[in-house]
Structure formats: structure tokens, C-alpha cells
N, C-alpha and C positions, 0 to 999 in steps of 0.2 A: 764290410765294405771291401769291396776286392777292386784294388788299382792294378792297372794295366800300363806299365813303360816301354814306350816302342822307341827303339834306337836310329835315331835321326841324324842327319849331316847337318841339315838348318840351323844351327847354332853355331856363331861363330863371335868368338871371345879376342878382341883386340887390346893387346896393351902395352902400354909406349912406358919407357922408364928416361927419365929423362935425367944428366946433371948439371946444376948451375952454378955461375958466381956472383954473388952478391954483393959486388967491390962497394958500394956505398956502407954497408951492415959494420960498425966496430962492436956492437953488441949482440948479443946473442936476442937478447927484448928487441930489437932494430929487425935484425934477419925473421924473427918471429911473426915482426909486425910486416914486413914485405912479403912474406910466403904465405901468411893469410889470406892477405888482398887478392894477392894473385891465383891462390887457392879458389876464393870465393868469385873471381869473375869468369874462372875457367870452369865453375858448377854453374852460373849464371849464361855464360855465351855456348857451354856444350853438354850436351845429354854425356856427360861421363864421372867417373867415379873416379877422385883423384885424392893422395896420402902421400908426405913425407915419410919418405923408407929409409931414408940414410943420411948419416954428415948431422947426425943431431944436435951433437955437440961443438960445433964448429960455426962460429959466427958468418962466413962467408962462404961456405961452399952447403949446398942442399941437392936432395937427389928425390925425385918424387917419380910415383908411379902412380899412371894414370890408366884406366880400364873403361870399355865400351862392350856391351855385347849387346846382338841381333842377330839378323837372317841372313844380310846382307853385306855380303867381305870391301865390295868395293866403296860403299857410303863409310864403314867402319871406318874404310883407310883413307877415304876422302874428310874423314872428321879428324882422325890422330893425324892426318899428314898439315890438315891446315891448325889446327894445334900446334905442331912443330915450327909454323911460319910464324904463329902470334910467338913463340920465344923469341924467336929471333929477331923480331920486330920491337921486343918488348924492352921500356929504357930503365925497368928497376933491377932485371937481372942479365945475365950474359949465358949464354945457351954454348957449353964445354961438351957435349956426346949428349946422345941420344941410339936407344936401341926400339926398333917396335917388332913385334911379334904376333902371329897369330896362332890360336888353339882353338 
């Protein structure tokens, strides 16, 4: 079988890293159970692939990085940007930076 890879632009990989606080959380099981929820409605309301990257051990601060890839930069950036609105909007955590980037 002889594959053939042809070097393409059409690929474009966006990914938003975000940090919060989670002034409610005294527990580490608390911040657990709020980064879940939130995990799971932002796999629920958006085509994106999102992980707890940092502040694991810290009951009120968490740092997640979220990723989208397609063909299309500016749907990408219209998905992570309104992602960035539901933090802000959002009343179980507090949205402290945020970086997005594309590759």
C-alpha cells in the first residue's frame, strides 16, 4: 500500500488555554466537582476538546486548555472566542487570563 501526504494550509488547529478561580471550592472534591460540570457542558455546547493542564493541586485556582481543529480560522475563532464569553458569563467560576493561539 503506497500512501501519498500532500502538504496542505487547510488545517488549522486553535487552542485557547484559559485560567480560573473558583472562589466557592474549599475542597479539592468541590473544585473537582465544578471543573467537571463545566468540562462536560463545554463538550456538550461545543465541537472542542478541552483538559485540566494546571493548578491541580490547588482547590481554587484551575487552568484548562481547550482545542478545535478544521479548515476554517475564522469559525475556529468565532467558537474559542464565544467560549471565552460563556467564562465570563459563567457564576461557578471567575475567568483570571486567558491566552488563544493558532497553529
Amino acid at each position: 500500500m503506497n500512501l501519498e501526504f500532500y502538504e496542505s494550509d487547510d488545517t488549522v488547529v486553535g487552542v485557547l488555554n484559559v485560567r480560573l478561580v473558583i472562589r466557592s471550592a474549599n475542597t479539592l472534591k468541590e473544585k473537582r466537582r465544578i471543573i467537571k460540570s463545566l468540562k462536560d457542558r463545554i463538550k456538550n455546547n461545543f465541537n472542542v476538546s478541552v483538559s485540566e493542564t494546571g493548578t491541580l493541586d490547588h482547590c481554587q485556582y484551575s487552568k484548562l486548555g481547550i482545542a478545535m481543529i478544521g479548515n476554517d480560522k475564522r469559525y475556529i475563532n468565532s467558537t474559542l472566542s464565544n467560549l471565552i464569553n460563556m467564562f465570563r458569563c459563567a457564576v461557578s467560576v471567575e475567568l483570571v487570563d486567558y491566552h488563544l493561539e493558532f497553529i
